[in-house]
N, C-alpha and C positions, 0 to 999 in steps of 0.2 A: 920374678914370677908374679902374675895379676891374678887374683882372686876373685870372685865374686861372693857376694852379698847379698843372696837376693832377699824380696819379705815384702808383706804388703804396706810398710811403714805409714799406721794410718789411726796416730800420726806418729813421728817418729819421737823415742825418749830417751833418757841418758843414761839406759839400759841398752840402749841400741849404741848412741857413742862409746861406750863404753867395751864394746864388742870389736868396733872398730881401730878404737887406739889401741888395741892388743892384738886386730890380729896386723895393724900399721909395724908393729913392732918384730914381726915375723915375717913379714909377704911386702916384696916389692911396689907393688902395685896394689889399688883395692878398687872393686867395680861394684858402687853399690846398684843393684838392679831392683826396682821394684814394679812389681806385678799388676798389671791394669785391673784386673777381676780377680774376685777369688769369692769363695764359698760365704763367707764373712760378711755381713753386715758393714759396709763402708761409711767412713763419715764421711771423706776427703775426696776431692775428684784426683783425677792421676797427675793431673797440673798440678792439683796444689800439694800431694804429696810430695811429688819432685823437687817443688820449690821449696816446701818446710823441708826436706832432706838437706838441698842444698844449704837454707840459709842454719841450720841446726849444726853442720858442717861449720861453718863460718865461725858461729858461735861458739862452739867449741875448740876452735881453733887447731879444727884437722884440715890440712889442707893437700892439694894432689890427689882429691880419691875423683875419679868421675861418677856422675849419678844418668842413669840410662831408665828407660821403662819398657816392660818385655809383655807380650799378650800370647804366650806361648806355652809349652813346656819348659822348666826350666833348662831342662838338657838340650833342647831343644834351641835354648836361646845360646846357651856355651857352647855347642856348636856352630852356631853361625858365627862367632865372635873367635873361636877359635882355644877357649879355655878349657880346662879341664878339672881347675878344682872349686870349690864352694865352701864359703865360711857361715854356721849355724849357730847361733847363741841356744847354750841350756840352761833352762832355772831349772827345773823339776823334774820331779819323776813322769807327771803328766807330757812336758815337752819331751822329756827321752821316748815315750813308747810313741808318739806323734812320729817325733825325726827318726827312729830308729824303722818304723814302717815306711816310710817314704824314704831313705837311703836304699832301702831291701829293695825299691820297684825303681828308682831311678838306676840302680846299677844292672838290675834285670834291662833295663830301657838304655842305656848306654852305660857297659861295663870299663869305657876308660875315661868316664867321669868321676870324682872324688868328692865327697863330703868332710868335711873337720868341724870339728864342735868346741867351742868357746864357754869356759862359765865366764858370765859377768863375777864382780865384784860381788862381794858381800850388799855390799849400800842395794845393789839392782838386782837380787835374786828376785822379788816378789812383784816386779815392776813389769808391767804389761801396758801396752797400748789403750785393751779394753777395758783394764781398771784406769788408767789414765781420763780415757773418756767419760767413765759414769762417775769420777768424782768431780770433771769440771760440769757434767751436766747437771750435777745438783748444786754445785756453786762452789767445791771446793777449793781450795786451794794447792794449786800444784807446779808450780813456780820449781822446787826441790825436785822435781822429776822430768822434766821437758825442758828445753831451750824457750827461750824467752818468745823468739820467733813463734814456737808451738802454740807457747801461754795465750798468749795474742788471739793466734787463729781458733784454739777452742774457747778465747771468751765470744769473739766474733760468732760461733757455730751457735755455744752454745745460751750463751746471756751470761 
């Protein structure tokens, strides 16, 4: 069975691999799909998320997941591909009432689609993308939270 993954991985952290090597561990397949637009203040163009995806992939030495980009609904895009479930990472109370709202309208929107929800690790409860960004924006240090490939591309972004 192939899952998807979708998210706007922007960029991606090892709160995000860390999602993925666990649900590797459960699901045959894993399709990480990430979102061209979304509500969110983007750094990354959809290029270069895909490719920090892939090469974060690399890095971490997950391999066989394929990495796609969707500008749709999510259900929207699992039914063109022909899937039915979807993998969600939770840290918090914040992301439950988030993903518990949007399972409630994606299932009203297509009821023989599925959601599952992953906790990361202890290490990646508190880890976020956009705390990832505003501490390489101020110069810090974040090598322990991205793949190397990431480190790179938000010194490049950000100085």
């Amino acid at each position: 069975m192939t899952i998807v993954y979708p998210g706007t991985f922007d960029p991606a952290t090892l709160g995000h691999m860390d999602i993925i090597r666990r649900a590797g561990k459960i699901f045959g397949g894993i399709e990480v799909a990430v979102v061209r637009r979304s509500g969110k203040q983007l750094s990354f163009s959809i290029e270069e998320r895909v490719e920090l995806m892939r090469g974060s992939l690399e890095e971490a030495g997950l391999s066989g997941i394929s990495v796609t980009s969707f500008d749709c609904l999510l259900v929207e895009y699992m039914r063109s591909r022909g899937l039915t479930t979807f993998i969600r990472g939770l840290r918090a109370n914040s992301d439950f009432e988030y993903e518990f709202q949007m399972q409630l309208m994606n299932r009203r929107l297509a009821p023989d689609i599925t959601g599952l929800y992953l906790m990361p690790s202890e290490d990646n409860m508190y880890l976020s993308s956009t705390l990832v960004k505003e501490i390489a924006m101020y110069g810090g240090d974040v090598k322990t939270l991205v793949t190397e490939c990431v480190r790179k591309a938000l010194e490049r972004r950000f100085g």
